[in-house]
N, C-alpha and C positions, 0 to 999 in steps of 0.2 A: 181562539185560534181560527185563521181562516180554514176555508172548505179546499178540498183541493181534488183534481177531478184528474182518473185516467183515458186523456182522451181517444188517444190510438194505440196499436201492439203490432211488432210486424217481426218476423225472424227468418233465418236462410232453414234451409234443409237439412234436417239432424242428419249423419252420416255416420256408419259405422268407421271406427277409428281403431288402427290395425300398427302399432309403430313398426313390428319386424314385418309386415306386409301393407305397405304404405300405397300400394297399386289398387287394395278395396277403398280406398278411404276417395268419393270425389274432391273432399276439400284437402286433400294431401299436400299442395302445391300453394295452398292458399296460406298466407300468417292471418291469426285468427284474428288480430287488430283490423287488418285489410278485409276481413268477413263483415264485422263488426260495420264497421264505414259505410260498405254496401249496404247493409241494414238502414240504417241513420238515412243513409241517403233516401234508398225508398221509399221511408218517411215521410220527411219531409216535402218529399216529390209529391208524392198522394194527399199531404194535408195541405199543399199551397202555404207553406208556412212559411215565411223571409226568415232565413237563418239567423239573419239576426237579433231577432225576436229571443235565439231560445239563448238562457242564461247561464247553464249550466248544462254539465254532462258527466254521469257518475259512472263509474263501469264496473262490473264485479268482475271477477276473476281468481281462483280458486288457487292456480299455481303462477305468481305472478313473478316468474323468473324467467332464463334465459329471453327467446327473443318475444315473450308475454307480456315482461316485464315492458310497462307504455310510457316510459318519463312523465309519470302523475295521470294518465288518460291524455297528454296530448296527442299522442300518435294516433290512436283513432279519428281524433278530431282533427288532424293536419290531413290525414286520410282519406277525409269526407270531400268530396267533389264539391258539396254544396257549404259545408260549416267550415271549410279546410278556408275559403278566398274571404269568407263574411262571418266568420264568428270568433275572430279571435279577442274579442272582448270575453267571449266564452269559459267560465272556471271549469276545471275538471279535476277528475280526482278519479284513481282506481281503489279501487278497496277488493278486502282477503277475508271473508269469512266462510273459509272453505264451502260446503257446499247452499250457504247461504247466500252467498255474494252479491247476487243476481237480488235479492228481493233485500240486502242488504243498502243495494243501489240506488231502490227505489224506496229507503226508507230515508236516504240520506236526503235525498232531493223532495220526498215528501215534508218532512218534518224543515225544509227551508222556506218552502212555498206556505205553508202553514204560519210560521214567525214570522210572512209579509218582508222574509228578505228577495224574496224573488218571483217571478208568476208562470215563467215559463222555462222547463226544463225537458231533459234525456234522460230516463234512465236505462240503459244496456247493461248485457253480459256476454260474453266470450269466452271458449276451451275450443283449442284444436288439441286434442289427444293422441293421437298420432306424429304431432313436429315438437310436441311438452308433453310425453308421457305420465303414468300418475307418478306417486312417492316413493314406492322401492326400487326405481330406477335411477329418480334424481338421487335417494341417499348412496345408494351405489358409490355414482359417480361425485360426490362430496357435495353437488350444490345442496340440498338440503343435508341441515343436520339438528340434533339433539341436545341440547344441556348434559353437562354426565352428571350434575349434582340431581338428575332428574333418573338416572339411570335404577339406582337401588332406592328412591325413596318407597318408606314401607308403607304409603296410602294410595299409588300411584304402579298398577301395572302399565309399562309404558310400552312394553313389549303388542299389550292388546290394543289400549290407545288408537296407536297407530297403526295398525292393521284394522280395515272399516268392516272386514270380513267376517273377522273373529268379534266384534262389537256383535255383529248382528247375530252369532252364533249364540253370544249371549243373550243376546237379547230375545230370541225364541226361546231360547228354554226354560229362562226365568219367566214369559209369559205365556210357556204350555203350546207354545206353536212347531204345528208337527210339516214334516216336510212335505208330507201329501198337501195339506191347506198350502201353504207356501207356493208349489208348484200347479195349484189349481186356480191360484189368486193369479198369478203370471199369465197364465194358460189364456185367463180371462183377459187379463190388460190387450195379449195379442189382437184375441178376436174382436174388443171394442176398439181398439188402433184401427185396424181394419175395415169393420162397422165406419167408423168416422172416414175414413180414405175414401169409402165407395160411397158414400152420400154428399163427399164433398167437404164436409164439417170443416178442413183447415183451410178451404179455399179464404183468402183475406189473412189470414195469419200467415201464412207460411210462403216465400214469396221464390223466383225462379230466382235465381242469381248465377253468372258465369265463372267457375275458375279460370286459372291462365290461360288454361289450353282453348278456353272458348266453348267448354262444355256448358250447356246451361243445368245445372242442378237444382232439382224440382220435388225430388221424393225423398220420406223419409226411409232410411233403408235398412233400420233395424228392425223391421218390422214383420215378424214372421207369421203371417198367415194359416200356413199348414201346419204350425207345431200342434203338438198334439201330448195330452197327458203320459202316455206313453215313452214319448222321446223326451219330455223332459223327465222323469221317473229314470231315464237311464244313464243320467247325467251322473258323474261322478262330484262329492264333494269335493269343492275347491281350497277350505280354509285350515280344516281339521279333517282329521281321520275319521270313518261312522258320522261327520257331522251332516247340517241342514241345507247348508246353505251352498247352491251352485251356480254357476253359470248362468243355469236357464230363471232361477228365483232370482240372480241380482241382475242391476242393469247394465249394459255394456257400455265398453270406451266409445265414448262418442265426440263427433267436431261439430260446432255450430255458434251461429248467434243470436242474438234479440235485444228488440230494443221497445222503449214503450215511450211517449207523449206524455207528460202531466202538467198542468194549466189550475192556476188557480180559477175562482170564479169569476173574476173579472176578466181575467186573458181570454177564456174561454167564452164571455158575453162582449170582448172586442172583434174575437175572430172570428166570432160566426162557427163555432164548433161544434160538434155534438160528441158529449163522452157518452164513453162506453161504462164508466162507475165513477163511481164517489165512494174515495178511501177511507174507510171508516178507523181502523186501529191498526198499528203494527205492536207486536209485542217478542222479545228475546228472552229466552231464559237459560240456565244453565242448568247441566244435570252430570251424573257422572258416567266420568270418559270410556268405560270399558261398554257404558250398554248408551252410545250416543243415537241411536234409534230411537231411544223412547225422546228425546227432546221436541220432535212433530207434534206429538198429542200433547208435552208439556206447554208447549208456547202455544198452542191452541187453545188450552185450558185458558191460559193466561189472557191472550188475546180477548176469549170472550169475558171474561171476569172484567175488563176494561169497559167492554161495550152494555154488558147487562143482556146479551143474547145468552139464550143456551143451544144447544146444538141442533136441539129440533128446530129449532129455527132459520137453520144455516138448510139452503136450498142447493149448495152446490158446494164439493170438496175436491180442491185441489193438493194431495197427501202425498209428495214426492216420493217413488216407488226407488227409492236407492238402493234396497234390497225390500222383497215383499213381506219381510218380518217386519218394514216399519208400520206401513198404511196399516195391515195386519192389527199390528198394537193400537194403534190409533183407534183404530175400528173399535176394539173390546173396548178401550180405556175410557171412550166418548158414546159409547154406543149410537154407534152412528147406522144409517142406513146405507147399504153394500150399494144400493140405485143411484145414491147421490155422490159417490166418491170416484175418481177420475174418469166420468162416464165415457172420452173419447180415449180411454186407456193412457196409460202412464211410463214412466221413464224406465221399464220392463221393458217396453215394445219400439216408442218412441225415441228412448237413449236419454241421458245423462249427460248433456255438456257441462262439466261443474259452473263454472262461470254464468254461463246464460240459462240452466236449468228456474229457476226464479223467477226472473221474467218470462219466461212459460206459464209458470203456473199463476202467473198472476194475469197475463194476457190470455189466456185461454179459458180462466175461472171468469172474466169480465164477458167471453165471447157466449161462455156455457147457458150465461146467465141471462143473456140475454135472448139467446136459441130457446131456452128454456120458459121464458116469462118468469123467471126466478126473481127475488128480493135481495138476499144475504149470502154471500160468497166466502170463503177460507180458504186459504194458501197456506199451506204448513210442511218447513222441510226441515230436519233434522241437520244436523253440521259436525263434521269430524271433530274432535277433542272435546267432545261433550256441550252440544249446546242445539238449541232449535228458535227458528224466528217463522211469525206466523203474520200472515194480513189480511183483512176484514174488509170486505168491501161493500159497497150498495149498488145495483142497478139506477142508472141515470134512467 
């Protein structure tokens, strides 16, 4: 298989996402396609890359309905100022693997450049949470719905399923995680968010972009500095009664986007590039649906079981904080070191765009790694209905 390299990473400004108070949200006014684009565009702008170079454009997206739903990914790409007049030779495709989607995107377009179908791609993700709410809203209102020969089957509580809340409730108690550890791991994600914001760390990633109104949107805004063990300790559980899991432990509704470059090695020695990694494995697995939490450390397992690393090897982890029970399990399950896992703090603090959360942690594990003089990289996020996809990267 060919090599295939990630050359750039660039995303808007994670925002807290509020649907009944749509006036906190900066990108309230923005459709998350049209976020998307901006991304792409910056891009491209910053790599001096001729649009028509790139051959592809993959998008993830978690809830890929009302106005999300992108007629195959073109609508980002007709969107683009720069890929919208010169890339319509350009394939595209959105994909749905709930909170995979994002690293979903960049497995599609990895594994094409690899088979020498193509050398130059996109891969993005997109959630506006605030204008596409999450799932008990849409089933509400009928767009999303259920099978009912799924309703009583006896090996399938589908009731928990789909509730990510009640997953993760289980999934703490089955692996002994108590809500003190839970709200002290969050506590932590804050202060390293934080840590990274005043040192700069996402300067390069994270880029200004305008909504309509002509605000420019620069910060992430879920990010709370002052919390403190105390106020999160006085949170009420959110899922269950007496349960773990709240607010301040899971991550919030969040709007945003990201997008990353990948090049194979010859595109990458036409254009005069320099990546930031070399993708080493992507790996999916399944696991079951009541405790989809544990899927992070399972396709990680996997992941390295592909490569021949083992974990102490892995110099930098990016363990998507969907709620802090997952990274948590990961931790015990890999024994891994608490130093090397989302050191600029995680989607606790940072936010959760389901769609573009992926290319976060895959463009920010390539940034880590490189701030770091690091070797071997891991991205690993759990996916609602039981599943986790994980990817391996190298320092170029």
């Amino acid at each position: 298989m060919k090599e295939v390299y990630l050359v750039d990473y660039a995303r808007s400004a994670f925002t807290r996402a509020h649907p009944r108070k749509p006036e906190v949200d900066g990108w309230a006014e923005t459709r998350g396609d049209a976020l998307l684009a901006q991304v792409i565009d910056a891009l491209l702008e910053r790599s001096d890359l001729d649009p028509q170079a790139v051959e592809d454009l993959s998008i993830g997206c978690a809830l890929p309905v009302k106005e999300q739903w992108s007629f195959g990914g073109r609508y980002p790409l007709w969107l683009s100022q720069r890929l919208g007049p010169h890339g319509r030779a350009c394939a595209s495709r959105q994909i749905d693997q709930q909170c995979g989607s994002g690293l979903a995107a960049l497995r599609s377009v990895a594994r094409e450049i690899q088979a020498g179908a193509m050398e130059t791609a996109i891969a993005g993700g997109f959630e506006n949470m605030t204008r596409v709410p999450m799932g008990p809203a849409l089933f509400k209102e009928g767009v999303l719905t259920s099978p009912d020969a799924l309703q009583n089957a006896p090996w399938l509580e589908l009731g928990v399923a789909l509730n990510m809340g009640i997953t993760a409730e289980r999934l703490a108690q089955a692996a002994g995680i108590a809500r003190m550890e839970m709200d002290a791991f969050a506590l932590e994600s804050h202060r390293r968010a934080a840590r990274a914001e005043a040192e700069n760390r996402f300067e390069g990633e994270r880029l200004a972009l305008a909504n309509p109104a002509g605000e420019a949107i620069d910060r992430d805004t879920n990010i709370r500095p002052d919390t403190s063990l105390e106020r999160l300790a006085g949170l009420d559980p959110v899922f269950v009664e007496g349960g773990r899991v709240t607010a301040g432990n899971s991550s919030p509704l969040t709007s945003g986007a990201a997008a990353t470059l990948l090049m194979s090695k010859a595109a990458v020695e036409r254009h005069g590039a320099k990546p930031l990694a070399r993708i080493v494995a992507f790996a999916d697995v399944g696991v079951p649906p009541e405790s989809m939490g544990a899927g992070a450390a399972a396709a990680a397992e996997r992941a390295l079981l592909q490569t021949g690393l083992r974990p102490e090897q892995i110099d930098a982890w990016e363990i998507n904080e969907a709620f802090a029970a997952v990274p948590l399990h990961a931790m015990r399950t890999l024994r891994l070191d608490p130093a090397k896992v989302n050191v600029w703090g995680g989607a606790l603090a940072l936010g959760h765009p389901l769609g573009a959360t992926g290319v976060r942690l895959a463009g920010t594990l390539a940034r880590v790694l490189d701030q770091r003089d690091g070797r071997y990289g891991c991205a690993t996020a759990c996916i609602g209905g039981g599943q986790g996809i994980a990817l391996v990267i190298e320092r170029s």
